[in-house]
C-alpha positions in Angstrom: 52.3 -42.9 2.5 54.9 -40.4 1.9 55.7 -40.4 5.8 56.3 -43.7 6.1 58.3 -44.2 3.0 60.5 -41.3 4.2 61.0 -43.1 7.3 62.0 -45.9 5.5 64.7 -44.5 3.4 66.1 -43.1 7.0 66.1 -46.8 8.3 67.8 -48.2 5.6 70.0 -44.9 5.5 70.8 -45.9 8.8 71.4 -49.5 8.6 74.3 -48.9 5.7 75.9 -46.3 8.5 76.0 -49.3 10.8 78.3 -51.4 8.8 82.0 -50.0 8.7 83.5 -51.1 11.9 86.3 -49.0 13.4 88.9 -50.6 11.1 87.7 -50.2 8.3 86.5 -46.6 9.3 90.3 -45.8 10.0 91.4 -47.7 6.9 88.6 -45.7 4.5 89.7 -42.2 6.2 93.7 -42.8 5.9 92.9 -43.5 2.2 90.9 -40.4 1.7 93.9 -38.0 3.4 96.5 -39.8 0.8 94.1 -39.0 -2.1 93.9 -35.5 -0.7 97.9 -35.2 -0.2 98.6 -36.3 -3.3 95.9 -33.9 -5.6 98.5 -32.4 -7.0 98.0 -28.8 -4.9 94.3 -29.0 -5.0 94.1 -27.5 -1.4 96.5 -25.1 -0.7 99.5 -25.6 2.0 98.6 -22.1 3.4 95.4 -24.3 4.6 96.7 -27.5 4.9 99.9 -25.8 6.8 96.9 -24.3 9.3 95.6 -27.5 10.5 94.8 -28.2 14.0 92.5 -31.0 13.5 91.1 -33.2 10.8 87.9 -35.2 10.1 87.5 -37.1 7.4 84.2 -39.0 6.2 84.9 -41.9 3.9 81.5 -42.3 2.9 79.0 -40.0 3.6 75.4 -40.4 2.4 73.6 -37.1 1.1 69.7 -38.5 0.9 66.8 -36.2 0.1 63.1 -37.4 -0.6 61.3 -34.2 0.8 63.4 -34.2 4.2 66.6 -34.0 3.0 70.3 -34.4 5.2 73.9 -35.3 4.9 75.2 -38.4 7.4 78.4 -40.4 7.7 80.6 -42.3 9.9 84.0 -40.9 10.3 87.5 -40.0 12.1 89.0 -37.1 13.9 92.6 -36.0 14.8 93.8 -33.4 16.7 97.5 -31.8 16.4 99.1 -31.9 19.9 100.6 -28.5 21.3 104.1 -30.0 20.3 103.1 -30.4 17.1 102.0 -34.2 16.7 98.9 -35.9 15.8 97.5 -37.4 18.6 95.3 -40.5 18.5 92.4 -40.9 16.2 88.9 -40.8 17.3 85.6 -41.6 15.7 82.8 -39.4 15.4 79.8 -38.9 13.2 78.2 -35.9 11.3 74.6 -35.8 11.0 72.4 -32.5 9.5 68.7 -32.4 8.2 67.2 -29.7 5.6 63.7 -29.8 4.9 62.3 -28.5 1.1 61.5 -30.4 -2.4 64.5 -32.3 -3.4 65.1 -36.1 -4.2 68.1 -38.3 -4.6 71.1 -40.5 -2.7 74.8 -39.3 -3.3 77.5 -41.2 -1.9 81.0 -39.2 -1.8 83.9 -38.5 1.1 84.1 -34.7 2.7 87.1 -33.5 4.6 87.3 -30.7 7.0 90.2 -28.8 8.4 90.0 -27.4 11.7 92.4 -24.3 11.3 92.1 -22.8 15.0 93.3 -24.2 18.5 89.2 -23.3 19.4 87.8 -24.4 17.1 90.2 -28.5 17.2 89.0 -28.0 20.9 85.2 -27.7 20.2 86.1 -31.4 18.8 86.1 -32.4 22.4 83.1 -31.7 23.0 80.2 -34.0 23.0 79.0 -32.5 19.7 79.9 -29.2 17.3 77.6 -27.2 15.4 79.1 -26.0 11.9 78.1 -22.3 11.9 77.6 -22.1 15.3 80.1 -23.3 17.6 82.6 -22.8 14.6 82.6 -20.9 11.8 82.8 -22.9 8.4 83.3 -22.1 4.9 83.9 -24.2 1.4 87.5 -24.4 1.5 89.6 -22.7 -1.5 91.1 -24.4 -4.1 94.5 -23.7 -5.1 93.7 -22.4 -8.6 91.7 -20.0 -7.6 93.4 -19.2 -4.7 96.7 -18.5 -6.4 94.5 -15.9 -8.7 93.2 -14.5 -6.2 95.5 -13.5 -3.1 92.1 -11.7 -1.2 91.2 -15.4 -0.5 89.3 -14.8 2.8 91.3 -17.6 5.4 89.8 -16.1 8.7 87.1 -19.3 8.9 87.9 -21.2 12.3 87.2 -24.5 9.7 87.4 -25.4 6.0 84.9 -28.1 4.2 85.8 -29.9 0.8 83.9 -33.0 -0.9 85.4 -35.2 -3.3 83.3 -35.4 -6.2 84.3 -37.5 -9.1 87.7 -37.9 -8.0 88.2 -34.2 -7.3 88.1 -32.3 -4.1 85.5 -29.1 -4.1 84.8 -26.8 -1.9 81.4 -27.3 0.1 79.7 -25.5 2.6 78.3 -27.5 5.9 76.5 -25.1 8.2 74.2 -26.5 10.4 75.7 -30.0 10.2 76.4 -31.6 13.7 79.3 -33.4 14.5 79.4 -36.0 17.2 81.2 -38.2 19.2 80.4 -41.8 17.7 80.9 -43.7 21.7 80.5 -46.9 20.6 82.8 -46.9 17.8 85.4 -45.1 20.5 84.8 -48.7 23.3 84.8 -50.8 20.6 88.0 -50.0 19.4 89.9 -49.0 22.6 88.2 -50.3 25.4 85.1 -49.5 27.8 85.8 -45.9 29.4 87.5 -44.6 26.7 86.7 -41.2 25.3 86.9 -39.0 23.0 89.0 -36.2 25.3 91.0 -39.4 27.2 91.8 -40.7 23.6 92.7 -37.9 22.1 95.3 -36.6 24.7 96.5 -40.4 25.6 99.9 -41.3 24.6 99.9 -42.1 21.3 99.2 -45.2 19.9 101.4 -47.2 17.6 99.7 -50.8 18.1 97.9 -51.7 15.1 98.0 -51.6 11.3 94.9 -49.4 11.0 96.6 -46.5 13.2 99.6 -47.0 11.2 98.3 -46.9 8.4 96.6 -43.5 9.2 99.4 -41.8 11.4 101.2 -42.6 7.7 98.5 -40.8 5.7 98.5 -37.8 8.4 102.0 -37.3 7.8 102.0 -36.3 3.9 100.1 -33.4 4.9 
C-alpha cells in the first residue's frame, strides 16, 4: 500500500512539473533574479560579482513520504568570455534521498556557478552537485561581513528563498539536466543546450527581455 501511494505522490509530483511552459518558466525565473537583486545585500557582490552562470528554479517541489527528493523546472545562463549573458536555456534538477520524513514544500532555489569549469559542466548533458562541481550553501552578507574567513573556494553557491528570504542551502547529490523538450519547444527542433547557449544572442521576444533585464541588476 505504501509503495503504490508513494508512486502516486511521484506521478502527481510529476504532472504539476509538466505545466509551466517555456514562457512562463523564463518569466517565473527573471522574477526570482529581481527579488534576488533587489534583497537589499542579502548575497554578497564578492559572490554575485563571481558569477559565471546562473540557474534559477521558480518553483521547485521538495516531497518526502519515506522516499524523499527535491525537483523543479528551471533556467540556465552562462556569461560569455566577453562578459555577456548569453541565451537562456532550460534545464531541470532532479535528487532522491531515502529515510523517514513526510511533507511537500514549494519554494524557488538559485545557484551561482562561480568558475569557468564549473558554467561549462552546464553543457553537459547533466551535472552532479558534489561531484562534477563542488557546491556549498552560499553566504549571506550578514554573516559574511562578520566574518571575513568566509570560505569562497566552492566552484558553485546554492540559496532557497524561504518566506520571502534567501538562505543558504546545501544541494549535493542533486542532478541537473538538460530539459530537451523545453529547449525545441521554445527555439526550434535541433536546438541545444551548447548551440543555444553560444548562438548569437537573442533579443526576439518579451520573455528573453524580460530576463536579459533581470540578469543585468546583478
Amino acid at each position: 500500500m505504501k509503495k503504490y501511494l508513494v508512486v502516486l505522490i511521484f506521478s502527481i509530483l510529476c504532472v504539476t512539473l509538466a505545466i509551466a511552459g517555456p514562457r512562463e518558466a523564463l518569466l517565473n525565473s527573471a522574477n526570482i533574479i529581481k527579488e534576488m537583486a533587489r534583497s537589499h545585500g542579502t548575497i554578497p557582490h564578492a559572490v554575485l560579482s563571481k558569477a559565471r552562470a546562473v540557474v534559477v528554479f521558480p518553483d521547485a517541489k521538495k516531497i518526502g513520504f519515506f522516499l524523499g527528493g527535491e525537483f523543479g523546472h528551471g533556467v540556465a545562463v552562462i556569461k560569455k568570455l566577453d562578459g555577456r549573458w548569453g541565451n537562456p536555456f532550460f534545464v531541470r534538477l532532479e535528487g532522491g534521498s531515502l529515510g523517514w520524513q513526510f511533507g511537500f514544500e514549494m519554494n524557488s532555489i538559485l545557484l551561482i556557478f562561480n568558475t569557468q569549469n564549473s558554467a561549462d559542466s552546464l553543457l553537459e548533458n547533466s551535472i552532479t552537485m558534489g561531484a562534477d562541481a563542488s557546491i556549498s550553501a552560499g553566504p549571506l552578507s550578514q554573516s559574511f561581513e562578520k566574518n571575513s574567513k568566509i570560505d569562497l573556494s566552492a566552484e558553485i553557491f546554492s540559496y532557497r528563498k524561504a518566506k520571502g528570504l534567501f538562505i543558504g542551502i546545501s544541494l549535493k547529490g542533486t542532478v541537473i539536466r538538460h530539459d530537451v523538450n523545453k529547449d525545441i519547444e521554445y527555439y526550434g527542433n535541433g536546438m541545444k543546450a551548447p548551440n543555444i547557449a553560444m548562438m548569437p544572442i537573442r533579443k526576439d521576444s518579451f520573455a528573453i527581455k524580460e530576463f536579459r533585464t533581470a540578469l543585468n541588476l546583478l
